[in-house]
C-alpha angles and dihedrals in degrees: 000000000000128000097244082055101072095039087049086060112048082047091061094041093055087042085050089053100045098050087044089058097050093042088051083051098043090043096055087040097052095022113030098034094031105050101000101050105018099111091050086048091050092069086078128066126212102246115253090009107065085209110143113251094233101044090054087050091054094044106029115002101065085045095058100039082053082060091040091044087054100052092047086050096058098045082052102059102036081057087050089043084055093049093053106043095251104110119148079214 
């Protein structure tokens, strides 16, 4: 095997890992929370809104963990690119 093969590898496993990660969060967020739990969640109220738990999860929340997700997917792979050797920089 070369030498670029093993280090390919372990690059695509820790991307792997890291995409896997974000999705599982992004799946209970929008999923879970959103369909499964949303009549628990709807017990509390967000302060000053009045706004259900469950139902802003279902029409808000899973939206702006997906941004925030995306954010926190970028910074960690241009720390795994640096890692790596592979920065765009």
């Amino acid at each position: 095997m070369s030498e670029a093969g093993p280090k390919h590898e372990a690059y695509w496993r820790a991307n792997l890992r890291i995409v896997a990660v974000l999705l599982s969060i992004w799946f209970t967020v929008s999923f879970v929370c959103g369909v499964l739990l949303v009549e628990p969640l709807n017990q509390v109220r967000i302060p000053n809104t009045g706004f259900k738990l469950g139902f802003w999860f279902a029409q808000q929340g899973s939206i702006y963990i997906f941004v925030v997700l995306i954010f926190v997917y970028v910074r960690l792979m241009n720390r795994l690119d640096d890692e790596h050797g592979v920065s765009e920089d």
